[in-house]
C-alpha positions as CSV (number, residue, x, y, z in Angstrom):
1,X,24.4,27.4,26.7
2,X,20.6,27.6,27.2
3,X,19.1,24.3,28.0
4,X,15.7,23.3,26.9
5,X,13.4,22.1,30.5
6,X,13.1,18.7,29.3
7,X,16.6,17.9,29.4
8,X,18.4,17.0,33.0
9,X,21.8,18.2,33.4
10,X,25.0,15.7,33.1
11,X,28.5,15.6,33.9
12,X,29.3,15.7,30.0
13,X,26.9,18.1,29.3
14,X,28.6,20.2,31.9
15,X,31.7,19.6,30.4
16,X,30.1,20.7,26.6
17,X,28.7,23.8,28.7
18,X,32.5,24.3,29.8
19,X,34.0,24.7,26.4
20,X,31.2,26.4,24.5
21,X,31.0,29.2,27.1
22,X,34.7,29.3,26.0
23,X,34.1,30.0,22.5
24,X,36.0,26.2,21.8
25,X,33.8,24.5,19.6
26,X,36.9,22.7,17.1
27,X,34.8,19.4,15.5
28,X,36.5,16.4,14.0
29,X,33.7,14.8,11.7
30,X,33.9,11.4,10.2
31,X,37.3,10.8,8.5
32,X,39.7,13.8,10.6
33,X,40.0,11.3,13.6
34,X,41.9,8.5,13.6
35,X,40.2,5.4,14.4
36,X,36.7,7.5,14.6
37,X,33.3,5.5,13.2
38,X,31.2,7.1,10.2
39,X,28.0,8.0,12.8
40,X,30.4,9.7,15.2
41,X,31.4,13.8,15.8
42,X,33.9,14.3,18.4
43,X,34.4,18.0,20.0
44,X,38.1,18.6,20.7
45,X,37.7,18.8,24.8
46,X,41.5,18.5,26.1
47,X,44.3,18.1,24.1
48,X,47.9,17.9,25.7
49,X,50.8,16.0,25.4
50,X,49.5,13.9,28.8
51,X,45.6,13.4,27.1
52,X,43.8,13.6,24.1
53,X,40.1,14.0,24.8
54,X,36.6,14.8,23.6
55,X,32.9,14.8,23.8
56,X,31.5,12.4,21.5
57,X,28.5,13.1,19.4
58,X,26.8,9.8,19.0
59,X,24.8,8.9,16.1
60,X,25.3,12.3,15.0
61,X,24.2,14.3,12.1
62,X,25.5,17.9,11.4
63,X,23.7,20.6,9.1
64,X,23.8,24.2,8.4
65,X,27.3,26.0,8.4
66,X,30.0,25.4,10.7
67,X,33.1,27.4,10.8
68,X,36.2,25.6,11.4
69,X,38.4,28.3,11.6
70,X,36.1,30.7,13.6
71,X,37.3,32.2,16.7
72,X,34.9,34.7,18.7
73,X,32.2,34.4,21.0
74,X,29.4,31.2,20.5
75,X,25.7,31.4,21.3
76,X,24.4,27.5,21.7
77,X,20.9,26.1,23.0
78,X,20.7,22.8,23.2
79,X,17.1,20.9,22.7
80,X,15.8,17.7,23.0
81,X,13.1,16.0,20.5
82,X,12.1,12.6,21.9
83,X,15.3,10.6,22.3
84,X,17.0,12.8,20.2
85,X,19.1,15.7,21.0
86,X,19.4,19.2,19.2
87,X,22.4,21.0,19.7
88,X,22.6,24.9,17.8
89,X,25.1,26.7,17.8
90,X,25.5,30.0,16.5
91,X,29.1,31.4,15.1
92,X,28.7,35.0,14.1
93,X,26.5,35.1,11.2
94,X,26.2,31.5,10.4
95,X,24.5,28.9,12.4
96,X,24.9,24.7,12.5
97,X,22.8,22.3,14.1
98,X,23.9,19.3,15.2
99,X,21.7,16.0,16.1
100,X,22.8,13.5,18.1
101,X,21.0,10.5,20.5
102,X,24.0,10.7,23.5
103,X,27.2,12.5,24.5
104,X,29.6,10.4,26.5
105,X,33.3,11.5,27.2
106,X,36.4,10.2,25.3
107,X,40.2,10.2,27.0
108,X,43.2,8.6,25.9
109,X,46.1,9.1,28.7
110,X,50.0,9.2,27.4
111,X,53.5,9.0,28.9
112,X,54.5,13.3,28.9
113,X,57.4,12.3,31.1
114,X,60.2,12.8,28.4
115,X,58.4,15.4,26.5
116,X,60.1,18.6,25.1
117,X,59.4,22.2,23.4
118,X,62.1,24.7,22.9
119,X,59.9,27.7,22.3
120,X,62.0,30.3,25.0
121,X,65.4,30.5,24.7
122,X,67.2,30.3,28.6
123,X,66.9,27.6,31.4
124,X,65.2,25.4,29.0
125,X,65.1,22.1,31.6
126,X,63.3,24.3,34.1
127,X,60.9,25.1,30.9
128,X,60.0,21.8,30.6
129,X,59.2,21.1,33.9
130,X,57.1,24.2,34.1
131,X,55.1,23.0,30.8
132,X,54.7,19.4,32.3
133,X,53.0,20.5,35.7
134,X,50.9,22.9,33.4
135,X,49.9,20.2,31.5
136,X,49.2,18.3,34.7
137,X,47.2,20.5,36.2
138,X,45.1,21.0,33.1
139,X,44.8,16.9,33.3
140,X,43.4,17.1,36.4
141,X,41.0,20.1,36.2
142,X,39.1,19.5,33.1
143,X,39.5,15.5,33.7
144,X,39.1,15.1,37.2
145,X,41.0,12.9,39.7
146,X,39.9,9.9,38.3
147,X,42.2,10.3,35.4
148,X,45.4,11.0,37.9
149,X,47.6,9.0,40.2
150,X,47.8,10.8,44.0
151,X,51.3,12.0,43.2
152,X,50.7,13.7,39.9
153,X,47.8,15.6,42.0
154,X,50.5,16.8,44.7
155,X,52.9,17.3,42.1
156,X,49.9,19.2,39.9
157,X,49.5,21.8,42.9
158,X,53.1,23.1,41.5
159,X,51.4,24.9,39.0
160,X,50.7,28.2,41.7
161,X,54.3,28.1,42.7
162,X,55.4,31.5,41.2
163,X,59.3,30.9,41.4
164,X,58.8,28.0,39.3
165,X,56.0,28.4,37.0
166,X,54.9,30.8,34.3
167,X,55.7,33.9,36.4
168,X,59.6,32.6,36.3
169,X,60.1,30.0,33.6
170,X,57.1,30.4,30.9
171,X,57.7,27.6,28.2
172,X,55.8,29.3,25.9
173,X,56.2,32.7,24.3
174,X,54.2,36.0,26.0
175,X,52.2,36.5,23.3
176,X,50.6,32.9,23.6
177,X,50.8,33.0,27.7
178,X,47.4,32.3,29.5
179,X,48.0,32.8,33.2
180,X,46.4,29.7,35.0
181,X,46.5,31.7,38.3
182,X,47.0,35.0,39.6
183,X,50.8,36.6,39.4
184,X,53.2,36.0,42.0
185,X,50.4,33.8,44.5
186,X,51.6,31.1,46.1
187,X,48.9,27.9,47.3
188,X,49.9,26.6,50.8
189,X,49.5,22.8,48.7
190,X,52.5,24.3,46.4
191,X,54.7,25.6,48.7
192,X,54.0,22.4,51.5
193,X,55.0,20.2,48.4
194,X,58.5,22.5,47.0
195,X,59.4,22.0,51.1
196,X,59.0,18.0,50.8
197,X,60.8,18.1,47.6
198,X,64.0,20.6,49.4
199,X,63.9,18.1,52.4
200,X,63.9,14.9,50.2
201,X,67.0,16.4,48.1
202,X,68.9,17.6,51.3
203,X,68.8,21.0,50.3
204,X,68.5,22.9,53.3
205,X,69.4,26.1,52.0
206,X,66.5,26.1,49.5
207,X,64.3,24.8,52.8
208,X,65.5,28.6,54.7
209,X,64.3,30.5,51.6
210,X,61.2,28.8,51.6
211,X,60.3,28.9,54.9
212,X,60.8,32.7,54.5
213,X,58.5,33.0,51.1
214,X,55.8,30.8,53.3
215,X,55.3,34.1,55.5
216,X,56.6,37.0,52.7
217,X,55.2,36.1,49.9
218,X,56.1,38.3,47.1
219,X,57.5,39.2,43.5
220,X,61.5,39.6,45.1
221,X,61.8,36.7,47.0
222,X,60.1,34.4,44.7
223,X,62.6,35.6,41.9
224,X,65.5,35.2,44.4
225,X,64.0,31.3,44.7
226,X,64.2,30.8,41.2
227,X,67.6,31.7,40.7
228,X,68.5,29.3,43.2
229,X,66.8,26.9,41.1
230,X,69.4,26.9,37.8
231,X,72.2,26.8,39.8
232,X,74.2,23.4,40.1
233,X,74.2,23.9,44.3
234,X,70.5,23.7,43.7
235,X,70.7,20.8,41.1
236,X,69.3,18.5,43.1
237,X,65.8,19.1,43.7
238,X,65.5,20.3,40.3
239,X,66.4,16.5,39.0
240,X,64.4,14.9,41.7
241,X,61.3,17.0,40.5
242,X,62.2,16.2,36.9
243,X,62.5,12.1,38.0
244,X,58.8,12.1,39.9
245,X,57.5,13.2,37.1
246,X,58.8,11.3,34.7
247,X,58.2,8.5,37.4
248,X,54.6,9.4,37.6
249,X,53.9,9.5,33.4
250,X,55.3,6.4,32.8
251,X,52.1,4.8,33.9
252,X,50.5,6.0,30.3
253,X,51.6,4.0,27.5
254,X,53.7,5.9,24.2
255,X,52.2,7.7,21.0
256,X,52.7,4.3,18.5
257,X,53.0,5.6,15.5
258,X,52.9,3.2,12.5
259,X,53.5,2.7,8.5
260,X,55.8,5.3,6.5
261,X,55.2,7.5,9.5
262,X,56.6,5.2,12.1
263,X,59.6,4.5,10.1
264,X,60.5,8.0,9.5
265,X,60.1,8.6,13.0
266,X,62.6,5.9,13.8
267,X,65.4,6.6,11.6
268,X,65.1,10.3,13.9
269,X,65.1,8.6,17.0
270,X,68.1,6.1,16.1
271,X,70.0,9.7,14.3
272,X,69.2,11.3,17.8
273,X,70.4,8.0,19.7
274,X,73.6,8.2,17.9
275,X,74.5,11.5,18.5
276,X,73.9,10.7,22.4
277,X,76.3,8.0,22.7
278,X,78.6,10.1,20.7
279,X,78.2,13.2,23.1
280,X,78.2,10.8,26.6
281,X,81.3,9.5,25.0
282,X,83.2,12.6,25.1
283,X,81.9,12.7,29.0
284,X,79.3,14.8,28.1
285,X,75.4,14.7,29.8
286,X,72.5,14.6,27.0
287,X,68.8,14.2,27.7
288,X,66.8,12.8,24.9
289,X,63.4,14.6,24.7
290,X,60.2,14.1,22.0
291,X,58.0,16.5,20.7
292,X,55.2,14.9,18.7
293,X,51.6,15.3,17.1
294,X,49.0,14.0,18.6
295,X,47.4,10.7,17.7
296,X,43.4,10.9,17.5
297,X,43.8,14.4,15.7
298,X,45.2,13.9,12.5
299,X,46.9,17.0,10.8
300,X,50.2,18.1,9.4
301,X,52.6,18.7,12.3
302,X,56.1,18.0,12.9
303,X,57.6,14.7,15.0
304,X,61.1,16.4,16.7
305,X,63.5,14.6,18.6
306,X,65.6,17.1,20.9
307,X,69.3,16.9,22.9
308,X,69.8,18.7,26.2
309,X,73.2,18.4,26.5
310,X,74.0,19.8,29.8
311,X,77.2,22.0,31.1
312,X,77.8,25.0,33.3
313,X,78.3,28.7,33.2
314,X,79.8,29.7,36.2
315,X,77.6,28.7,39.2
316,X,74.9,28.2,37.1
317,X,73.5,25.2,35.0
318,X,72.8,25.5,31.2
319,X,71.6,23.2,28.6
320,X,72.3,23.7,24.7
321,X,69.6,22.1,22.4
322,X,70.1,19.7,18.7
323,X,66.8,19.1,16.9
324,X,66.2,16.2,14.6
325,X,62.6,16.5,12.8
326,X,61.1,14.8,9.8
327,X,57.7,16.4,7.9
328,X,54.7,14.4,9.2
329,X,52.3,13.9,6.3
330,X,48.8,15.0,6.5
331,X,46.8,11.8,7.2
């Protein structure tokens, strides 16, 4: 983004510089955000089941064409007239200008702890754990450390721990995976914190391995590690990992979700609740997990409630999966 000489650099004009250099430049204008005032803009900055951010356009004014649809490269200069701003941004062959008197920062934290999306088949718990310290890590490098506790930053570092993260367990599909770090590199931070977590659990085995992968890092070894991780010897630090974190999110408050919507959504959670007493009857282990829209950005998505009801093959432990959903009306 070029900047005019009259203007003096900010942290949220950093952060605009950030996602336009990105080629992200999704508005909500007055009306698509829940809550939002009629003189407001807000540019889509992080959006995760942990936060729902953006940059807020104040007194703002847009003109010209904007796509909202467009993906591809941006060119933007920002100006300043007075006290007012000038921001231009160019998408393709159209162009939008948008005036505004301040940008200031917008977050709104949530409990991710008992979060869940099936999108790959195999090992889903260890899925969700590698989605949730994604999603952690993404908290804390576009928000800063302000916005976590000291534990979600130790637990964030987890993120560059190959046997565990994308490289092992990707919770998404390959066609939508965005390596956050380089293939098969361990951090010092993430392999210091998987040796706490080993020690803590009593798992002295998984502490050899690691002690091992500490001076041999590589592609074999760290598959070897992960293996150990879905089998029930190994359960241990697996559920301890899965407890901190769910520990750690429960500062955040809920989604609330209210009206029609909110009672939809808690006919699913009492059909879901139902089923679970009906499984841990039969001495069965079920996890309830939520997969919901977000809140600020209103649009038609689906609100899923999800079972992991737990058993074994052989030395290993697996998890099938029941959905309940309802349709979530657009807003």
């Amino acid at each position: 983004m070029e900047i005019a000489e009259n203007i003096t650099w900010t942290e949220e004009l950093e952060r605009l510089d950030v996602l336009l250099s990105q080629g992200q430049f999704e508005l909500l204008l007055p009306g698509e955000r829940y809550g939002g005032g009629e003189k407001e803009i807000w540019l889509v900055y992080l959006m995760n089941d942990a936060a729902e951010s953006f940059l807020v356009f104040h007194d703002a004014e847009l003109t010209g064409t904007y796509q909202k649809e467009y993906e591809g490269e941006i060119d933007a200069a920002l100006e300043k007239d007075g006290e007012q701003y000038v921001l231009i941004v160019r998408q393709k062959e159209t162009v939008c200008t948008l005036f505004f008197s301040r940008l200031s920062l917008e977050v709104h934290l949530f409990d991710y702890g008992k979060t869940g999306h099936f999108w790959v088949d195999g090992y889903e718990y260890l899925r969700q754990i590698e989605f949730r310290i994604a999603i952690l890590r993404d908290k804390l490098e576009y928000l800063g450390e302000a916005f976590c506790t000291e534990e979600e930053m130790r637990l964030a570092s987890l993120a560059n721990f190959p046997p565990l993260n994308f490289c092992c367990y990707p919770a998404v599909p390959d066609q939508y995976l965005v390596p956050s770090c380089p293939w098969w590199e361990a951090t010092e931070e993430a392999i210091t914190e998987m040796k706490k977590l080993a020690s803590e659990a009593g798992d002295k085995v998984l502490l050899r391995y690691l002690a091992l992968y500490e001076k041999w890092q590589g592609k074999l070894l760290a598959k070897q590690i992960a293996k150990l991780l879905h089998t029930s010897r190994h359960a241990k630090v697996v559920d301890l990992l899965e407890k901190k974190l769910a520990r750690e999110a429960q500062n955040y408050p809920k989604r609330r979700f209210t009206g029609e919507e909110g009672t939809q959504i808690r006919k699913i959670q009492e059909q879901a609740m139902k089923r679970k007493k009906i499984l841990e009857a039969e001495g069965k282990r079920a996890s309830l997990l939520r997969e919901e829209p977000f809140f600020y950005a209103r649009d038609s998505v689906e609100y899923k409630v999800h079972l992991m009801i737990w058993g074994t093959r052989g030395k290993e432990r697996v998890v099938e999966v029941e959905t309940f959903k309802i349709s979530r009306m657009q807003q």
